[in-house]
Structure formats: structure tokens, C-alpha cells
C-alpha positions as CSV (number, residue, x, y, z in Angstrom):
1,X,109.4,49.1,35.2
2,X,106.0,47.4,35.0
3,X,105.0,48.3,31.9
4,X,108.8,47.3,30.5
5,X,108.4,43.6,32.3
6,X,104.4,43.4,31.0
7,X,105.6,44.2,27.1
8,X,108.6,41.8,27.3
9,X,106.2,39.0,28.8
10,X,103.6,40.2,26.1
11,X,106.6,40.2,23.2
12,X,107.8,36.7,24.4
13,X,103.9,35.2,24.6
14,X,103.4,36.8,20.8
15,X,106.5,35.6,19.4
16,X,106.2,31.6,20.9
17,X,102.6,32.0,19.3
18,X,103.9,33.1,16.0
19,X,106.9,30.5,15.9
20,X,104.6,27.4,16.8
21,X,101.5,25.9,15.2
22,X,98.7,26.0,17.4
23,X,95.7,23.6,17.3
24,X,92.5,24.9,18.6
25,X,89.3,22.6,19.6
26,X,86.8,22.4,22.5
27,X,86.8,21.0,25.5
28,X,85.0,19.6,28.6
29,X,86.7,19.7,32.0
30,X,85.2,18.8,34.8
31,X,84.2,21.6,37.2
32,X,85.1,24.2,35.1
33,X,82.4,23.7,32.2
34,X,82.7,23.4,28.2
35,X,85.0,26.2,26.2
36,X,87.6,26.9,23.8
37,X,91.0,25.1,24.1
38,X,94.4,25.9,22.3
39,X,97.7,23.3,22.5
40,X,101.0,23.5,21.0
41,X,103.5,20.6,21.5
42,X,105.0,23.5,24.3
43,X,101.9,24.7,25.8
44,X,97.8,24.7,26.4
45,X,95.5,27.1,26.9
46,X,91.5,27.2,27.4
47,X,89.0,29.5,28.3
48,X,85.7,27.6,30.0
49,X,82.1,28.3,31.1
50,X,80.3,27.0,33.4
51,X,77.4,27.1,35.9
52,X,76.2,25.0,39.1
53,X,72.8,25.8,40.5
54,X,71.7,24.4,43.8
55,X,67.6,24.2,45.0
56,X,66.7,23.6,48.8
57,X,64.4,25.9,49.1
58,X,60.9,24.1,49.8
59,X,58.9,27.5,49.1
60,X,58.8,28.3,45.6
61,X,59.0,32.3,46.0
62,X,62.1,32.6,49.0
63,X,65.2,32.7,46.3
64,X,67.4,33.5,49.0
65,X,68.6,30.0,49.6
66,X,69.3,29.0,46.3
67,X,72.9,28.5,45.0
68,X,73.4,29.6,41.7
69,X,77.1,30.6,40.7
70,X,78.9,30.9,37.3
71,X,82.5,30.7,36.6
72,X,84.5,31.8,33.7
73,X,87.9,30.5,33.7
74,X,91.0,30.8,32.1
75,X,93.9,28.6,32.1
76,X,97.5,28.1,30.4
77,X,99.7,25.2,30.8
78,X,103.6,24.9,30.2
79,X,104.2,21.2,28.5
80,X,107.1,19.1,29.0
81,X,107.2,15.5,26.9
82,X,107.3,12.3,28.5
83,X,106.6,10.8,25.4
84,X,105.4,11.2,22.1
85,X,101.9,11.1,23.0
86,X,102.0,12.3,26.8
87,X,103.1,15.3,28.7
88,X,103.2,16.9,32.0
89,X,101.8,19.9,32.7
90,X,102.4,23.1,35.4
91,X,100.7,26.4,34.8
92,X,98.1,28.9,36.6
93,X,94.4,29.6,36.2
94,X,92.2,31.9,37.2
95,X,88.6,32.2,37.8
96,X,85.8,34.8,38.1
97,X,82.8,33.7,40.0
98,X,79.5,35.4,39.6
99,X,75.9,34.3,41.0
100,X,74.4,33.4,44.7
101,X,76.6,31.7,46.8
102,X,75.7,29.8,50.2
103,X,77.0,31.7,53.2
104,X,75.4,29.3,55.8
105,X,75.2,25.9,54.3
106,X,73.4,24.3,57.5
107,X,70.7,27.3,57.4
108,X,70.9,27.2,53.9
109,X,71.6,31.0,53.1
110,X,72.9,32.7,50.2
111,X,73.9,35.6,49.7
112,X,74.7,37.4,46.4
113,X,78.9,37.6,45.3
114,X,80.0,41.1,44.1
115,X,83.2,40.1,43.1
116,X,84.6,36.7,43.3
117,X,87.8,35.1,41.9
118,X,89.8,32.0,42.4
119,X,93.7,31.5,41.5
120,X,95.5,28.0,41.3
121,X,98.5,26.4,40.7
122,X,98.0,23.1,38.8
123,X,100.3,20.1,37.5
124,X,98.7,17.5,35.8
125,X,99.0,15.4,32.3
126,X,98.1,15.9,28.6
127,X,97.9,12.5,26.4
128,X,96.8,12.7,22.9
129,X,94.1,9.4,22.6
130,X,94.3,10.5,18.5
131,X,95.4,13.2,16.1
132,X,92.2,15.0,17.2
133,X,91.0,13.5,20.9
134,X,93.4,15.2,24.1
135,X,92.9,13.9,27.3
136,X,94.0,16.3,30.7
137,X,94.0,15.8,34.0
138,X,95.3,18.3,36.3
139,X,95.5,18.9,40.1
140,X,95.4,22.2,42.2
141,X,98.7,22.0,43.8
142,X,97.8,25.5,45.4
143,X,94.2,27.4,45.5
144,X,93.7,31.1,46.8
145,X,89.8,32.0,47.0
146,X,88.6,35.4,47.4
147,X,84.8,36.1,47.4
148,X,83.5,39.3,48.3
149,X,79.1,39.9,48.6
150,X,76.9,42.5,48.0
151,X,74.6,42.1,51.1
152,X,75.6,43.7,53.9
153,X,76.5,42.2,57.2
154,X,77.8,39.0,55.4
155,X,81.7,38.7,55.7
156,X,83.8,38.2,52.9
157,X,85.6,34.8,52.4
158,X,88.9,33.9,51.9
159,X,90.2,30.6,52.0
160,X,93.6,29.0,50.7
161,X,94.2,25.2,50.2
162,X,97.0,22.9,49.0
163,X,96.1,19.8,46.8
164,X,92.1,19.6,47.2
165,X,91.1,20.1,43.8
166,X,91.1,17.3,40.8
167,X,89.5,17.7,37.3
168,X,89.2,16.0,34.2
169,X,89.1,16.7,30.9
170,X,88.3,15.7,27.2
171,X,89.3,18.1,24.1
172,X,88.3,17.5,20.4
173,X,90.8,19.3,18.3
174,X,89.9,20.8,14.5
């Protein structure tokens, strides 16, 4: 039953690609790094990479309370036009985390993630500024964290939150 709902998900994704006329570019977004974007007038799509590094260590050879984590994310959008120039968007994303991240921010320990990912809702806009420049904004409507660490005796975190999470972002189309 799975594998009959995945290839009829996969057959409908295939065939809307085939049918439309995609434009790919790069993009910025804030919090989520530079990386490849993809829009269609019914959809977007990007993939992203990006890194945030944190020093408070004052002793140059204790790394343990540095934050260093890397996220690779992938979003997709469904588009619906307001206008010939601006849309609203709802779709999902996911990311994979990666890296040292604190586990006790006032003692300022970290603690190294063995698997980490991070799933959101989002709603947001799309306006084209020219044939070639996309503005988006979007907004987590829902977030599910999930982080799990390789050091022992550190408890994994999970965390849900509605509407805390607002981003930015500036594509330049080929």
C-alpha cells in the first residue's frame, strides 16, 4: 500500500514537472543559508546550506563550549496567485542539523548532535521584483524539533512550536 501511494505521489510530482516550465536560480534566505531554488507559476522549491558558529570559550584549547551547527534544508512550496506578480505560499520543509550544539546555554556547554532534524509547516509570499529577482517570505506556522547527541548522559531534545519562526529571502533566477 505504501509503495502504491509513494509511486502515485512520485508519478504526480514527475508529471507536474514535465507539464510546467521550471526556472531555476539561487537564493539567499535568512536562517537557512545560500542554495539552489526552482519556481514554477504553481510551485517553489530550494535546497539551502548553511552554518552558524558560536565562540564563548575564553581558553583557546576547551572546544567543548563552542556552537558550531550546519543545516541542510529542503523546502517545497504550493503557489496560489494573488496577482500577476505575487503569490501565497503553504508547503513543508525539512532540515538536517549536524555540528556542536549548546546543551546548557547559561554554563555554556555543547555537546556534539548525532542526528538532528527539524520539520515545518510554512505560509508565506512570493513576489517577482523583475523577470529575474523573487522575493519570499515565509513563516513557520508549525515547527517539530528533534535533536538527538552523541555524548552520553546528555538528554535528547524535542521541542514543538507554533508561529515562532520568520525568514526572508532573495532569489536570482537564470
Amino acid at each position: 500500500m505504501k509503495k502504491s501511494i509513494l509511486s502515485l505521489c512520485l508519478l504526480i510530482v514527475l508529471a507536474t514537472v514535465t507539464n510546467a516550465a521550471p526556472r531555476f536560480g539561487i537564493i539567499g534566505e535568512q536562517e537557512h543559508g545560500v542554495g539552489l531554488f526552482l519556481t514554477d507559476d504553481m510551485y517553489n522549491a530550494q535546497l539551502t546550506y548553511g552554518t552558524r558558529t558560536s565562540d564563548y570559550t575564553q581558553d583557546p584549547t576547551d572546544n567543548s563550549q563552542d556552537e558550531s551547527i550546519s543545516k541542510i534544508t529542503v523546502a517545497a512550496n504550493y503557489k496560489i496567485a494573488l496577482d500577476s506578480v505575487t503569490s501565497l505560499t503553504a508547503g513543508v520543509g525539512y532540515t538536517m542539523l549536524s555540528g556542536y550544539s549548546f546543551v546548557n546555554p547559561v554554563l555554556r556547554s555543547s555537546a556534539e548532535i548525532d542526528t538532528g532534524s527539524v520539520i515545518k509547516v510554512n505560509m508565506g509570499f512570493e513576489r517577482a521584483l523583475s523577470s529575474n529577482i523573487v522575493l519570499t517570505t515565509q513563516a513557520s506556522v508549525y515547527t517539530s524539533t528533534s535533536i538527538e547527541y552523541k555524548t552520553t548522559g546528555v538528554p535528547d531534545a524535542t521541542a514543538s512550536s507554533f508561529f515562532t519562526d520568520g525568514r526572508v529571502g532573495v532569489a536570482y533566477l537564470f
